[in-house]
C-alpha positions in Angstrom: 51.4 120.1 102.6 53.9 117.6 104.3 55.4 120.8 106.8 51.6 120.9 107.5 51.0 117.8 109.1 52.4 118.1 112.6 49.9 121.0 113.3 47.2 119.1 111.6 47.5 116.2 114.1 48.2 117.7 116.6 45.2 120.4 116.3 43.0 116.6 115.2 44.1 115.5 118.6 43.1 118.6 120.6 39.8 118.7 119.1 39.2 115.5 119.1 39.7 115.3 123.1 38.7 119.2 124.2 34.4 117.9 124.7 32.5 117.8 127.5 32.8 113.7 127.1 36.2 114.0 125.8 37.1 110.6 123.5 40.3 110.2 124.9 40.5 106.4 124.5 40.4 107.2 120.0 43.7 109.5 120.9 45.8 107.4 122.4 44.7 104.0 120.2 46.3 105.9 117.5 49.8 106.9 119.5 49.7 103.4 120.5 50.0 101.4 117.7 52.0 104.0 115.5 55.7 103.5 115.2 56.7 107.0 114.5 58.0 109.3 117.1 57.6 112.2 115.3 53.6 111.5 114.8 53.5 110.1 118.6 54.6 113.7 119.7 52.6 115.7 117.5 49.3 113.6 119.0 50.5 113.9 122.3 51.2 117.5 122.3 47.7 118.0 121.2 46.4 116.0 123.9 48.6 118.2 126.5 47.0 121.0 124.8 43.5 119.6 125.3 44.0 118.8 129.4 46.6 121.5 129.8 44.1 123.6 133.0 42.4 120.8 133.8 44.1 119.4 136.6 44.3 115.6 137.4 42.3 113.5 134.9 41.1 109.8 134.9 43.8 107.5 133.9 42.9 106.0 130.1 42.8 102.6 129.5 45.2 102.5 127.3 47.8 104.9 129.6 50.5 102.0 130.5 50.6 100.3 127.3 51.5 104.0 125.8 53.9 105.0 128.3 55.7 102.1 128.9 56.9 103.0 125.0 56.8 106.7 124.9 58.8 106.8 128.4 61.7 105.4 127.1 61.6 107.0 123.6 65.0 108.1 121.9 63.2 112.1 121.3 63.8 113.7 124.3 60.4 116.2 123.5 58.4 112.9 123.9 59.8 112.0 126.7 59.2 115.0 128.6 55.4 115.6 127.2 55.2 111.8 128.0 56.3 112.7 131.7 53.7 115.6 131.5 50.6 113.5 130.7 51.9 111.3 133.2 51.5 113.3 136.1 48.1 115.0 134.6 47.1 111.1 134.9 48.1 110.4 138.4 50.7 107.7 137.4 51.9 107.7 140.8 55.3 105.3 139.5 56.0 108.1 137.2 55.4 110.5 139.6 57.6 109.0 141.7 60.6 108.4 138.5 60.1 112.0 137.9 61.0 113.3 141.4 64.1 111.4 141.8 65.1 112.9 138.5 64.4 116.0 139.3 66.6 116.1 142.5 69.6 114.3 141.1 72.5 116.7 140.7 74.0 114.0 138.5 71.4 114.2 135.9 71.4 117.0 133.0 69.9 119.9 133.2 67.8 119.1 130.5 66.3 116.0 131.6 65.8 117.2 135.1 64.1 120.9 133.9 61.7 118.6 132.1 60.8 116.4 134.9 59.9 119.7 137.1 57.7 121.5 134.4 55.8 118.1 134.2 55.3 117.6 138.3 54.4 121.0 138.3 51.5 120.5 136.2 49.5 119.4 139.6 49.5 120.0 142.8 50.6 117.4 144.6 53.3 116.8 142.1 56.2 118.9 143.7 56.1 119.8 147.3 57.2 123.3 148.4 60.0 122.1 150.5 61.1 119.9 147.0 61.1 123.4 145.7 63.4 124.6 148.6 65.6 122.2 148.7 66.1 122.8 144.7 66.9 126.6 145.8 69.5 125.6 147.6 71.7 124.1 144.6 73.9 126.0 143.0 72.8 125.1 139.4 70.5 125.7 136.4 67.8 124.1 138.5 67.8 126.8 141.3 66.3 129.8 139.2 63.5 126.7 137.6 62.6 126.4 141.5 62.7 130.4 142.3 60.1 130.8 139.7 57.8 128.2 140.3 57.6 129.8 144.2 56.3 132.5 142.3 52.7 130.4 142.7 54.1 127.5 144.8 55.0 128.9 148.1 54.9 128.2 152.1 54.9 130.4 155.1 58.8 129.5 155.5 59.7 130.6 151.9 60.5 133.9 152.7 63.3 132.9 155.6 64.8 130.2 153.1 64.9 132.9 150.1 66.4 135.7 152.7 68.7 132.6 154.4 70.3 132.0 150.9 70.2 135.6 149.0 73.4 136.6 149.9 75.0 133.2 147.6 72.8 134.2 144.4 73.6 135.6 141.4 72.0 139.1 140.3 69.6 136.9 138.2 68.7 135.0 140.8 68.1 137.5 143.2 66.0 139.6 141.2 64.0 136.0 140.8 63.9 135.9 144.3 62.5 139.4 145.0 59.8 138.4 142.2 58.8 135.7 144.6 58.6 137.8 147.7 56.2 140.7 145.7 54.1 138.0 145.0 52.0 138.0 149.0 51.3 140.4 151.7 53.5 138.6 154.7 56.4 137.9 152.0 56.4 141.5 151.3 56.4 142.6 154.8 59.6 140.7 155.1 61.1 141.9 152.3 60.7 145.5 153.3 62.0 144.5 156.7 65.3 142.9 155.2 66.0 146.6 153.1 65.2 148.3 155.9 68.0 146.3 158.2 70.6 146.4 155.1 70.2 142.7 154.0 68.8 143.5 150.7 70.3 146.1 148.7 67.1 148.3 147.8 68.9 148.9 144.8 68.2 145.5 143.2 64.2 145.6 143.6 63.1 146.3 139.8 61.0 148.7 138.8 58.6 145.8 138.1 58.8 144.3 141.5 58.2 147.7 142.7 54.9 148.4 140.9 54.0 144.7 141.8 55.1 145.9 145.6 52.6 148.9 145.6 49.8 147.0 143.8 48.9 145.8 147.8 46.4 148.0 148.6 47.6 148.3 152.3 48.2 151.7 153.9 50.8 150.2 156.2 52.9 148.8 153.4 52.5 152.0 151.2 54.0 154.3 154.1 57.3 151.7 154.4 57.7 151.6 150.6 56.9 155.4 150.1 59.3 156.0 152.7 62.2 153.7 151.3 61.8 155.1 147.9 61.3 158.6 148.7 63.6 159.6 146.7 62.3 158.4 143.4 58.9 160.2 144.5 60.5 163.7 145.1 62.4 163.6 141.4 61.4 165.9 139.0 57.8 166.0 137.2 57.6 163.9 134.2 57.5 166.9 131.6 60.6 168.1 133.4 62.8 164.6 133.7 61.7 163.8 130.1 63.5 167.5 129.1 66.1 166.8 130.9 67.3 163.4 129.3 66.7 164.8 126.1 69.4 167.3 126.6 72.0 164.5 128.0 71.1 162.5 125.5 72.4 164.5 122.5 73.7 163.3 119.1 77.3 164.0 120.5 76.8 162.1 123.5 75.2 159.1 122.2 78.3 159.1 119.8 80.4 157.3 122.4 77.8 154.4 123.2 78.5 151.3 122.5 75.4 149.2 121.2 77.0 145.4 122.8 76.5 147.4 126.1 73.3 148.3 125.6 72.0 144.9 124.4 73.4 143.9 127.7 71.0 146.3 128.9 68.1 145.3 126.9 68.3 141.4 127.9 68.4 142.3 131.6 65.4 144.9 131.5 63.2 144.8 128.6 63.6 140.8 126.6 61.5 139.7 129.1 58.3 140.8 127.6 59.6 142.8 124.3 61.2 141.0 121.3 64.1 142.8 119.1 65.2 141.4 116.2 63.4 138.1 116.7 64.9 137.8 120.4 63.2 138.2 123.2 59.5 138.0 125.4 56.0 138.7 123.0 53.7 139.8 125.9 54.9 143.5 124.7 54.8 145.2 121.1 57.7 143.9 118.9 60.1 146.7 119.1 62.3 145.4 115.5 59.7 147.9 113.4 58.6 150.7 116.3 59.9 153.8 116.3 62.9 152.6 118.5 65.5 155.1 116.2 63.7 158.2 117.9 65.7 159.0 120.4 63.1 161.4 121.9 60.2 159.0 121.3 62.0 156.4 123.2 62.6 158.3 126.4 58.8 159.5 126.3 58.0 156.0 126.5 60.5 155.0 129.3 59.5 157.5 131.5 55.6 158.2 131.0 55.1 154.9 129.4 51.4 154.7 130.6 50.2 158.1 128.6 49.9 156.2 125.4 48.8 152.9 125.8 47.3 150.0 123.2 44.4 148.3 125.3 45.3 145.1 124.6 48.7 145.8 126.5 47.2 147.1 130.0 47.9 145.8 133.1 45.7 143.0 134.7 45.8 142.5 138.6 44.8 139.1 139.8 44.1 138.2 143.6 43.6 134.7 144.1 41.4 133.0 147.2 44.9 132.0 148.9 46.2 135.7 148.8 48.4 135.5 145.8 48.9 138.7 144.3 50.3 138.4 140.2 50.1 141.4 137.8 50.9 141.3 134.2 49.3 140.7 130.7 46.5 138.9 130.0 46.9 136.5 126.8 44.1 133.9 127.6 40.8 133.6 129.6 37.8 130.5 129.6 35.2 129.6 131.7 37.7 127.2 133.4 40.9 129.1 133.6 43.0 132.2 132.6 47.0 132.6 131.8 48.7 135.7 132.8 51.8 136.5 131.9 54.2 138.5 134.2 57.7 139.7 133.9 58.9 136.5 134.7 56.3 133.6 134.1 53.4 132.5 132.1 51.0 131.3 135.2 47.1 129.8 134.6 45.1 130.2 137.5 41.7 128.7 138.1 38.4 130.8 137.5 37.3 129.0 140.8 40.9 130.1 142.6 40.1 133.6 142.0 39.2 136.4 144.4 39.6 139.1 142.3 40.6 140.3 138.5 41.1 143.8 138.0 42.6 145.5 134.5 43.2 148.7 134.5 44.9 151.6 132.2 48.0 151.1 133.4 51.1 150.1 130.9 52.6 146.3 132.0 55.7 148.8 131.6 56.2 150.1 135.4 57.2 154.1 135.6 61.0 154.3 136.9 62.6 151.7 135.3 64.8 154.8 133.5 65.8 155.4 137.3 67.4 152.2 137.8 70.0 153.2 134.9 73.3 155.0 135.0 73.4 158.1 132.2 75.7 155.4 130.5 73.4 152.8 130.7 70.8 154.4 129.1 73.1 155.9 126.5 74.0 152.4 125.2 70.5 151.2 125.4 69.2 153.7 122.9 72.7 153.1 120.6 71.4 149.6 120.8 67.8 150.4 119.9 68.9 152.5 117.1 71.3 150.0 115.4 70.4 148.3 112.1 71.2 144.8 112.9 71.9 142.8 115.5 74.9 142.8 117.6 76.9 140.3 119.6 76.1 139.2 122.8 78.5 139.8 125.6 79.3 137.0 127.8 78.4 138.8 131.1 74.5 138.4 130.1 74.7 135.1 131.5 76.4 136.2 135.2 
């Protein structure tokens, strides 16, 4: 019963605040005058479950008392939920503490990581151009900012992302092409800087690229049909899955080398599918699928909408502002809704939405086999097919 306890108080402390007249003042008497960090964190988490969509909220009673404690506590997971409420509370001196340790290089990555997520939480909290100016470091705290201008954007984003994109790292620059699918004028740039050589066309995923042609705008369509005309004029499905099942023979596969292939795997599918208890859970758990098949495996890569579980479609949401997100949706009130895309667990909302669209469509874009080599894909299905897991090559983390 005692491993129990954390979730009990912290689902007590959720329940007890998620009402129309939520009782917050009950909460935080309790966190107040208990001594133990560990309980202080598991009540607090279930109050940040509790507000978590609910935007700014009246500032408790008790609020100072509590975090003049909790602010300084030696558990760095209190801290930073402490830092969390703060800003859903409109603490504007722990706004302010947050910001500065956000933006100081000096400070650890950690600590700094933590004090973004929690400005974030509101939208007055970090500014665009604090965003921007976190772009331009060249640290952990650069890809935190690309993908919080996934939802957080200006006008000028675009220029800073293209100004800097030759200085990131493949990671980063697929981040920042994530950012620039995300609205109409972003993507019109984008297109313009592949079609003047400034953006290797080559590193627009196949996931970028579906979220690309989601924009239902005949002008766009003809400048991305034109620059990838020659995915469209590949072979028919039937035809391209018969063809890699001939490469991909039993002889052939014999030289891959699974290490590869998991380098494969983190940079294309852990995002959303999990593999030996690694990886994203917004697609099927591959450790128990059919994954040994070579043939069903290929099927899937290529064609991977012609057999799809409904609770794994696609969902297209347009928001009032024109931001465009596609992904999967895991949660949806009468106050908000999180999607999860290839590269972020957003909520949006109800009120912020133009339009929410699901349709039949696997999260899974078609032509991600095209972005392999032969070689690539060869390790990738050694790596699928292996028994256990294997080690992790350094160059993941280039």
């Amino acid at each position: 019963m005692t491993s129990r306890l954390p979730l009990v108080r912290r689902y007590i402390a959720r329940r007890t605040i998620d009402t129309k007249s939520p009782p917050i003042e009950q909460v935080f008497a309790v966190a107040a005058q208990h001594p133990d960090e560990t309980v202080r964190l598991d009540l607090l988490l279930g109050m940040l479950d509790a507000l978590d969509g609910r935007g700014q909220q009246t500032v408790p009673k008790l609020w100072s008392e509590l975090y003049s404690q909790v602010s300084t506590a030696t558990d760095p997971a209190l801290r930073s939920v402490a830092g969390r409420l703060a800003v859903l509370f409109g603490d504007k001196q722990a706004i302010t503490r947050l910001r500065e340790t956000a933006l100081r290089q000096s400070g650890s990555a950690a600590d700094r990581r933590s004090a973004l997520l929690a400005l974030l939480q509101v939208d007055s909290g970090a500014s665009v151009e604090m965003l921007h100016q976190l772009a331009t470091e060249r640290s952990a705290m650069r890809r935190e900012a690309l993908h919080a201008l996934t939802i957080r954007s200006a006008p000028a984003t675009a220029k800073v992302l293209l100004d800097l994109y030759s200085e990131f790292a493949p990671n980063e620059k697929r981040d920042a092409i994530s950012v620039l699918a995300t609205r109409r004028n972003f993507a019109e740039t984008l297109l313009t800087a592949i079609e003047e050589g400034r953006v290797d066309r080559a590193d627009v995923s196949a996931y970028a690229l579906q979220q690309l042609r989601a924009f239902n705008i005949p002008e766009l369509q003809t400048r991305i049909a034109f620059l990838w005309a020659e995915d469209a004029q590949r072979l028919k499905k039937s035809d391209e899955i018969a063809r890699y099942k001939r490469l991909m023979s039993d002889e052939y596969l014999s030289h891959g080398h699974a290490d590869a292939g998991r380098l494969v795997f983190e940079r294309t599918c852990a995002k959303c599918h999990m593999l030996f208890g690694k990886g994203g859970s917004i697609a099927p758990d591959l450790t128990g699928s059919q994954r040994k098949q070579t043939d069903y495996v290929l099927t899937n890569l290529i064609d991977p909408s012609a057999e799809i579980d409904q609770g794994y479609r696609l969902t297209r949401v347009l928001t009032t502002d024109g931001l465009l997100l596609s992904g999967f949706m895991i949660q949806q009130d009468d106050r908000s809704l999180v999607i999860h895309t290839s590269d972020a667990r957003v909520r949006l909302a109800i009120k912020d939405i133009e339009e929410l669209v699901t349709s039949n469509t696997s999260m899974m874009p078609e032509g991600m086999l095209r972005t392999f080599t032969d070689q690539q894909l060869r390790d990738l299905l050694v790596y699928l097919a292996s028994s256990q897991q294997v080690p992790l090559r350094p160059a993941v983390a280039q």
